[in-house]
C-alpha atoms as a printed R data frame, in Angstrom:
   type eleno elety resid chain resno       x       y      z
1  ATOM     1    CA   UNK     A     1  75.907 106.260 90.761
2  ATOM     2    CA   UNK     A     2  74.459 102.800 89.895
3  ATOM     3    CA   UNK     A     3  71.090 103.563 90.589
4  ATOM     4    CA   UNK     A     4  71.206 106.917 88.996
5  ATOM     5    CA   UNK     A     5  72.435 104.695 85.817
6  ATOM     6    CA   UNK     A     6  69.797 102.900 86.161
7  ATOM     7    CA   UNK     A     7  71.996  99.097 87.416
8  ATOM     8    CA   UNK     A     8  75.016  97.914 88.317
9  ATOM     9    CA   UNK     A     9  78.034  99.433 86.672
10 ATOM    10    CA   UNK     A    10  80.911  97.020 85.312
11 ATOM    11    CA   UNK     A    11  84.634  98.599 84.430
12 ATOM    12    CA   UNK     A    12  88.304  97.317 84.864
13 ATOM    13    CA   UNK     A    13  91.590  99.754 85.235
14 ATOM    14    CA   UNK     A    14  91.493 102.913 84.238
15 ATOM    15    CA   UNK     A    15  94.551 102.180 81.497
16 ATOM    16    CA   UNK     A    16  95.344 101.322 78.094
17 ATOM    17    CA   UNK     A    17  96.520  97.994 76.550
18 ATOM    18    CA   UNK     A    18 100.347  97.099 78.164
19 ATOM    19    CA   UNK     A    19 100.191 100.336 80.502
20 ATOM    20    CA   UNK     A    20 100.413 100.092 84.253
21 ATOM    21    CA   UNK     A    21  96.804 100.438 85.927
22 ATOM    22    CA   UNK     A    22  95.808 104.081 87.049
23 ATOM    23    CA   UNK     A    23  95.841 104.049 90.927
24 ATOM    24    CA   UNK     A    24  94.865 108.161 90.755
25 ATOM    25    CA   UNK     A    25  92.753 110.096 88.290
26 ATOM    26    CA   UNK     A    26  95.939 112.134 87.976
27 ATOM    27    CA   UNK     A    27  97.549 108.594 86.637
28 ATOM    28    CA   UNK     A    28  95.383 108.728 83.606
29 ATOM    29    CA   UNK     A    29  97.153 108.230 80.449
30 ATOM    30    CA   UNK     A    30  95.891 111.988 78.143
31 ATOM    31    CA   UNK     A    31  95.254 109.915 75.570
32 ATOM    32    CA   UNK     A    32  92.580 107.898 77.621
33 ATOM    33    CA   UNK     A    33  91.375 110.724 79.103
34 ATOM    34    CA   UNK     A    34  90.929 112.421 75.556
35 ATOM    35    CA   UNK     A    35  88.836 109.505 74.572
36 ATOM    36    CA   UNK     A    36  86.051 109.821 77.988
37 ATOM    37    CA   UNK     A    37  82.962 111.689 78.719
38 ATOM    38    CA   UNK     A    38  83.207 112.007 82.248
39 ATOM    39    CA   UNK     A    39  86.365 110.535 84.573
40 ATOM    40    CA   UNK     A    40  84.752 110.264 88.402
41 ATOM    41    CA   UNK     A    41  87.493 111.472 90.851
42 ATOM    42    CA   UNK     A    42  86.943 109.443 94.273
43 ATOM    43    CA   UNK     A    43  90.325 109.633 95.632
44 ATOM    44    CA   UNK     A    44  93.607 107.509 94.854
45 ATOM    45    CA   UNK     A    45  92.034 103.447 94.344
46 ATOM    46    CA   UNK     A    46  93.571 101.097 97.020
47 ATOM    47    CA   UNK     A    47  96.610  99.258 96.632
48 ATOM    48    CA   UNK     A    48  95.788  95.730 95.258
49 ATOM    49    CA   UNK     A    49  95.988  93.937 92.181
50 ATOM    50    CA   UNK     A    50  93.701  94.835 88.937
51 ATOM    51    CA   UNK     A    51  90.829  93.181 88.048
52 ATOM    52    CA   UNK     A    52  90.380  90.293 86.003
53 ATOM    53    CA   UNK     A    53  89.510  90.274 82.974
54 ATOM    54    CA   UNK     A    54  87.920  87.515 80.778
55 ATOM    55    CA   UNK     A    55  86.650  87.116 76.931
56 ATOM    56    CA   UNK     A    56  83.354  84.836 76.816
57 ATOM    57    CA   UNK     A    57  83.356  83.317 73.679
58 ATOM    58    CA   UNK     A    58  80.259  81.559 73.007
59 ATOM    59    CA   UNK     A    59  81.119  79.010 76.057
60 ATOM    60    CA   UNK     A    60  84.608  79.300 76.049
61 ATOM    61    CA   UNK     A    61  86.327  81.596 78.673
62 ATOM    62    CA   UNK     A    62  89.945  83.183 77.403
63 ATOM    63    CA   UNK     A    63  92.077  85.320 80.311
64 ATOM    64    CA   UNK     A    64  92.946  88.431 78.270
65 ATOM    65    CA   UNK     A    65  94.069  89.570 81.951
66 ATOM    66    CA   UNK     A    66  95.558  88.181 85.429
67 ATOM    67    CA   UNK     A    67  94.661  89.533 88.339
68 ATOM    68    CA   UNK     A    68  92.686  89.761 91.565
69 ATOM    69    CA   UNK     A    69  90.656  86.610 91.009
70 ATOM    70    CA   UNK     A    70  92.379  83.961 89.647
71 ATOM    71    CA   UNK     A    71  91.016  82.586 86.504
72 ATOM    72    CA   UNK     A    72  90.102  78.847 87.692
73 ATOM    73    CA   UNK     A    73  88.362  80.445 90.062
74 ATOM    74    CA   UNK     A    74  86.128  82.410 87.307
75 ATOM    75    CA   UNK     A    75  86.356  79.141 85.671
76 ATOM    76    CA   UNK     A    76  84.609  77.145 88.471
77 ATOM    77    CA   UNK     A    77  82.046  79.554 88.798
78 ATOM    78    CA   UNK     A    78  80.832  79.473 85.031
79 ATOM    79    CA   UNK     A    79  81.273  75.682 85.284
80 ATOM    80    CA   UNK     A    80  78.985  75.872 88.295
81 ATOM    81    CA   UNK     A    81  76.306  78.098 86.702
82 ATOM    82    CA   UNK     A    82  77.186  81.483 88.233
């Protein structure tokens, strides 16, 4: 799919703001499935915790989301150049 797009793909959880992440595309929320193109069905996602996601804000970092990496960690790596 990546190279057929052309690069590496980036997305978090399949879910809305405040809702529970989407472990199945049966999980989706209608109302984010109203608002997609395409939803790509591989199967129910492993058990885990969601991604992490991070605002960059000129070269400020802000955690809008905890999760599978912890944020010092993404921290340390911009501090380090990464």
């Amino acid at each position: 799919l990546a190279r057929a797009a052309g690069g590496a793909l980036v997305a978090t959880s399949a879910n809305l703001a405040g809702q529970p992440p989407a472990a199945a595309a049966a999980d989706l929320d209608a109302a984010l499935v109203g608002r997609l193109d395409l939803v790509l069905d591989a199967g129910p996602a492993p058990g885990g915790a969601p991604s992490t996601v991070v605002a960059v804000e000129g070269e400020r970092l802000r955690l809008l989301r905890a999760g599978a990496v912890p944020f010092g960690a993404v921290e340390a790596l911009r501090a380090a150049g990464a």
